[in-house]
N, C-alpha and C positions, 0 to 999 in steps of 0.2 A: 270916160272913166272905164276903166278894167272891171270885168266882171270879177267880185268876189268869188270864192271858194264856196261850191255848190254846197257843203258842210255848214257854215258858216250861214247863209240865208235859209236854212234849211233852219237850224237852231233857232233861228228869230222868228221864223213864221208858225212853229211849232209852240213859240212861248204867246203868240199874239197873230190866233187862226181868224182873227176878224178882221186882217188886214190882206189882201190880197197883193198890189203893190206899195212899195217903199221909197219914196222918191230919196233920192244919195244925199239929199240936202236935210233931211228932214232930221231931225232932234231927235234922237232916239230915249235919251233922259226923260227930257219934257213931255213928250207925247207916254212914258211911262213904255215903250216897245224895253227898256231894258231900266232897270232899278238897281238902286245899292245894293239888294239880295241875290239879285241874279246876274249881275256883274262878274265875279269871281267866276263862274260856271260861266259866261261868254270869253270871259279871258282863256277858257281851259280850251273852248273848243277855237278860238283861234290859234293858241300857239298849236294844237295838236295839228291847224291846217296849214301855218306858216311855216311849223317847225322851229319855230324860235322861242327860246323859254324869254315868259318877260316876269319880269322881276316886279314881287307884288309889291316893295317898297316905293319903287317908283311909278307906278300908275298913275296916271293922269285922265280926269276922266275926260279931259276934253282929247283926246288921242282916241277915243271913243263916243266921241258924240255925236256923229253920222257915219253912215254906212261909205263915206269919198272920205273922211278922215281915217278912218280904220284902213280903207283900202290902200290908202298915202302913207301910214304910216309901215304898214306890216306886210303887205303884200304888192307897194311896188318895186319895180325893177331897178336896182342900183343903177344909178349916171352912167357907173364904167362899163355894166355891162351892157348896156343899152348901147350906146356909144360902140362898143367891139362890136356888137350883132348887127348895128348894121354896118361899118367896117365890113366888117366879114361876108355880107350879103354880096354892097357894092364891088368886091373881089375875087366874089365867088362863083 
């Protein structure tokens, strides 16, 4: 898995200082690391790190329910770019 955006773990471990690590798998809901209240304010500080506005109609919290789903959804690398970069390597 891709390291998340230092922002972004940085906000989680600020909201929940008695956790040191995060395993990518873990339940963020269930284990209470992120709640119905503090949701909105994790969506802010993602799109501010992905740059992408997401749209509060359509949140899903399961598009948030571990730290490898956030990362799958918002911060990985689209198919085609991925695919051109390495293109571009093996030519390069």
């Amino acid at each position: 898995m891709s390291a998340l955006p230092p922002e972004v773990m940085t906000w989680i471990y600020e909201q929940n200082p008695d956790f040191e690590d995060i395993d990518p798998d873990l339940d963020l809901f269930d284990t209470r690391l992120v709640n119905s209240l503090s949701l909105i304010e994790f969506v802010v500080v993602i799109e501010r790190a992905s740059g992408q506005v997401i749209d509060r109609r359509q949140i899903k919290t399961e598009d948030f329910q571990t730290l490898r789903t956030i990362q799958e959804k918002f911060f990985a690398e689209p198919a085609e770019s991925a695919t051109a970069s390495a293109s571009a390597a093996e030519t390069g």
